[in-house]
N, C-alpha and C positions, 0 to 999 in steps of 0.2 A: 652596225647600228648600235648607238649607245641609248638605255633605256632611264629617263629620269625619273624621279615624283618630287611630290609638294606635300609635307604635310602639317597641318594646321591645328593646333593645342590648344583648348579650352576649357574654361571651368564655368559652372552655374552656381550660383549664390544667394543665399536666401538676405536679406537683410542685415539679419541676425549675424550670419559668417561674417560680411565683409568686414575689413581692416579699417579702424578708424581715418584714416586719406580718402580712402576708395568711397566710403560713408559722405564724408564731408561733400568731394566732388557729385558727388550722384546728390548729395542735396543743395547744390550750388548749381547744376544743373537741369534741376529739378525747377528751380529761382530763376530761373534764366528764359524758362519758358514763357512768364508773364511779360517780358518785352519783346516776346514774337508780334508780326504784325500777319498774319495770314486770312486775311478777312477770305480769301477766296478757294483754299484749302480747308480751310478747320483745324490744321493738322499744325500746331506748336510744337519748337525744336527746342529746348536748351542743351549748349552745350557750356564744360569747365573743363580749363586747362591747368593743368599744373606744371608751373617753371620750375629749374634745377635750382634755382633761390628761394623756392616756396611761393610766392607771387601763384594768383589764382585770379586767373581771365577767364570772363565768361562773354556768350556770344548766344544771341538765338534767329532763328531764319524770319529773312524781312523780302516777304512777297512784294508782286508789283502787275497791273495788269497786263502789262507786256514781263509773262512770264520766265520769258528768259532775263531779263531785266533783276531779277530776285538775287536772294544772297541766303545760304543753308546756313546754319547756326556753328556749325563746324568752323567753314572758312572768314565769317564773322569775327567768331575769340583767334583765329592762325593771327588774321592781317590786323588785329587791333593789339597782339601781342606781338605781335613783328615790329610796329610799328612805336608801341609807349618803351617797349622791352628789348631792344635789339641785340641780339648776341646770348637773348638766353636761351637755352634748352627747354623745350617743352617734351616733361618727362610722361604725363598721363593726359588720357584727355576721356571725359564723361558725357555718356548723351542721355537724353532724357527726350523720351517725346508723349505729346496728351493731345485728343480730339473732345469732341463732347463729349463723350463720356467718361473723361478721364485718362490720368498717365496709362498707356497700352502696357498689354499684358506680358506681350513678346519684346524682347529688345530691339533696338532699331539699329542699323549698320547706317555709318557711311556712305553717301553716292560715291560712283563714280569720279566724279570731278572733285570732292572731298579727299580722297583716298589719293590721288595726285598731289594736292597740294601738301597733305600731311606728309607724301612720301619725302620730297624737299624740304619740307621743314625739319624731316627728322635729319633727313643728311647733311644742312647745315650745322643741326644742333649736337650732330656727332653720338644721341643716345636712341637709343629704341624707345617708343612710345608703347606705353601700356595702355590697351583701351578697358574703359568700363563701360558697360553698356544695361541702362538702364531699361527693366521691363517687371512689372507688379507680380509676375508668375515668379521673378529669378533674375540676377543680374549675371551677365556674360561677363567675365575677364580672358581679356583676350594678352598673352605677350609674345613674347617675338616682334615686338617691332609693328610698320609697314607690310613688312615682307612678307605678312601673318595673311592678312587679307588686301594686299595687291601685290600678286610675285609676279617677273617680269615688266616691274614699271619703266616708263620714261624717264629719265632724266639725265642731269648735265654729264654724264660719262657716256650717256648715250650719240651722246653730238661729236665724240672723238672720234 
């Protein structure tokens, strides 16, 4: 029997720490959350990416009453930077999320079906994605990639 692990490296940041990029993105996605449409959640996503040409896409989640029907803020700025930006790398990506009472205190991760899509996007773009994750208590920097928080994903090597 061969024994493996997983392990996953983070840091917490106060404002004040982060690096003027990481700054920016976290208030680009801070911005991002006033064109949420979530009348039936409350719950406003902004997300910002940053491309390997500096180019900064933003995206935020646009609910819908048939709630599978919706779109996370995350996969929002992927497919709209896929789409104006083809071929570029998206090196960082920020999230930001706020209900009534304000940007939440803890950071917020990625679903599922997020963390998919960025895993692909990062293997097209050939770089590991740094996430910033935005929360009023301390901001999460997460690096390593994908593989940080979705190890054992799907994808196209999977299908060989």
């Amino acid at each position: 029997m061969k024994k493996f692990s997983h392990t996953v490296n983070w840091s917490v940041l106060s404002q004040e720490e982060l690096e003027n990029n990481d700054l920016m993105l976290v208030k680009a996605a801070q911005e991002a959350t006033a064109g949420s449409w979530s009348p039936y959640s409350g719950f406003s996503v902004g997300a910002a990416l940053l491309l390997d040409d500096g180019t900064v896409v933003t995206g935020s989640n646009q609910e819908n009453a048939a709630y599978p029907s919706g779109l996370c803020a995350e996969r929002t700025a992927l497919f709209a930077a896929g789409h104006a930006h083809p071929g570029k790398a998206v090196v960082a990506l920020a999230i930001a999320a706020r209900n009534k009472n304000g940007f939440t205190a803890q950071p917020i991760t990625p679903c599922g079906a997020c963390r998919q899509v960025l895993a692909e996007t990062e293997q097209r773009g050939g770089k590991p994605i740094r996430y910033i994750l935005y929360g009023t208590q301390g901001t999460m920097i997460i690096e390593g990639g994908t593989d940080a928080i979705l190890p054992f994903c799907f994808g196209a090597d999977s299908m060989k």
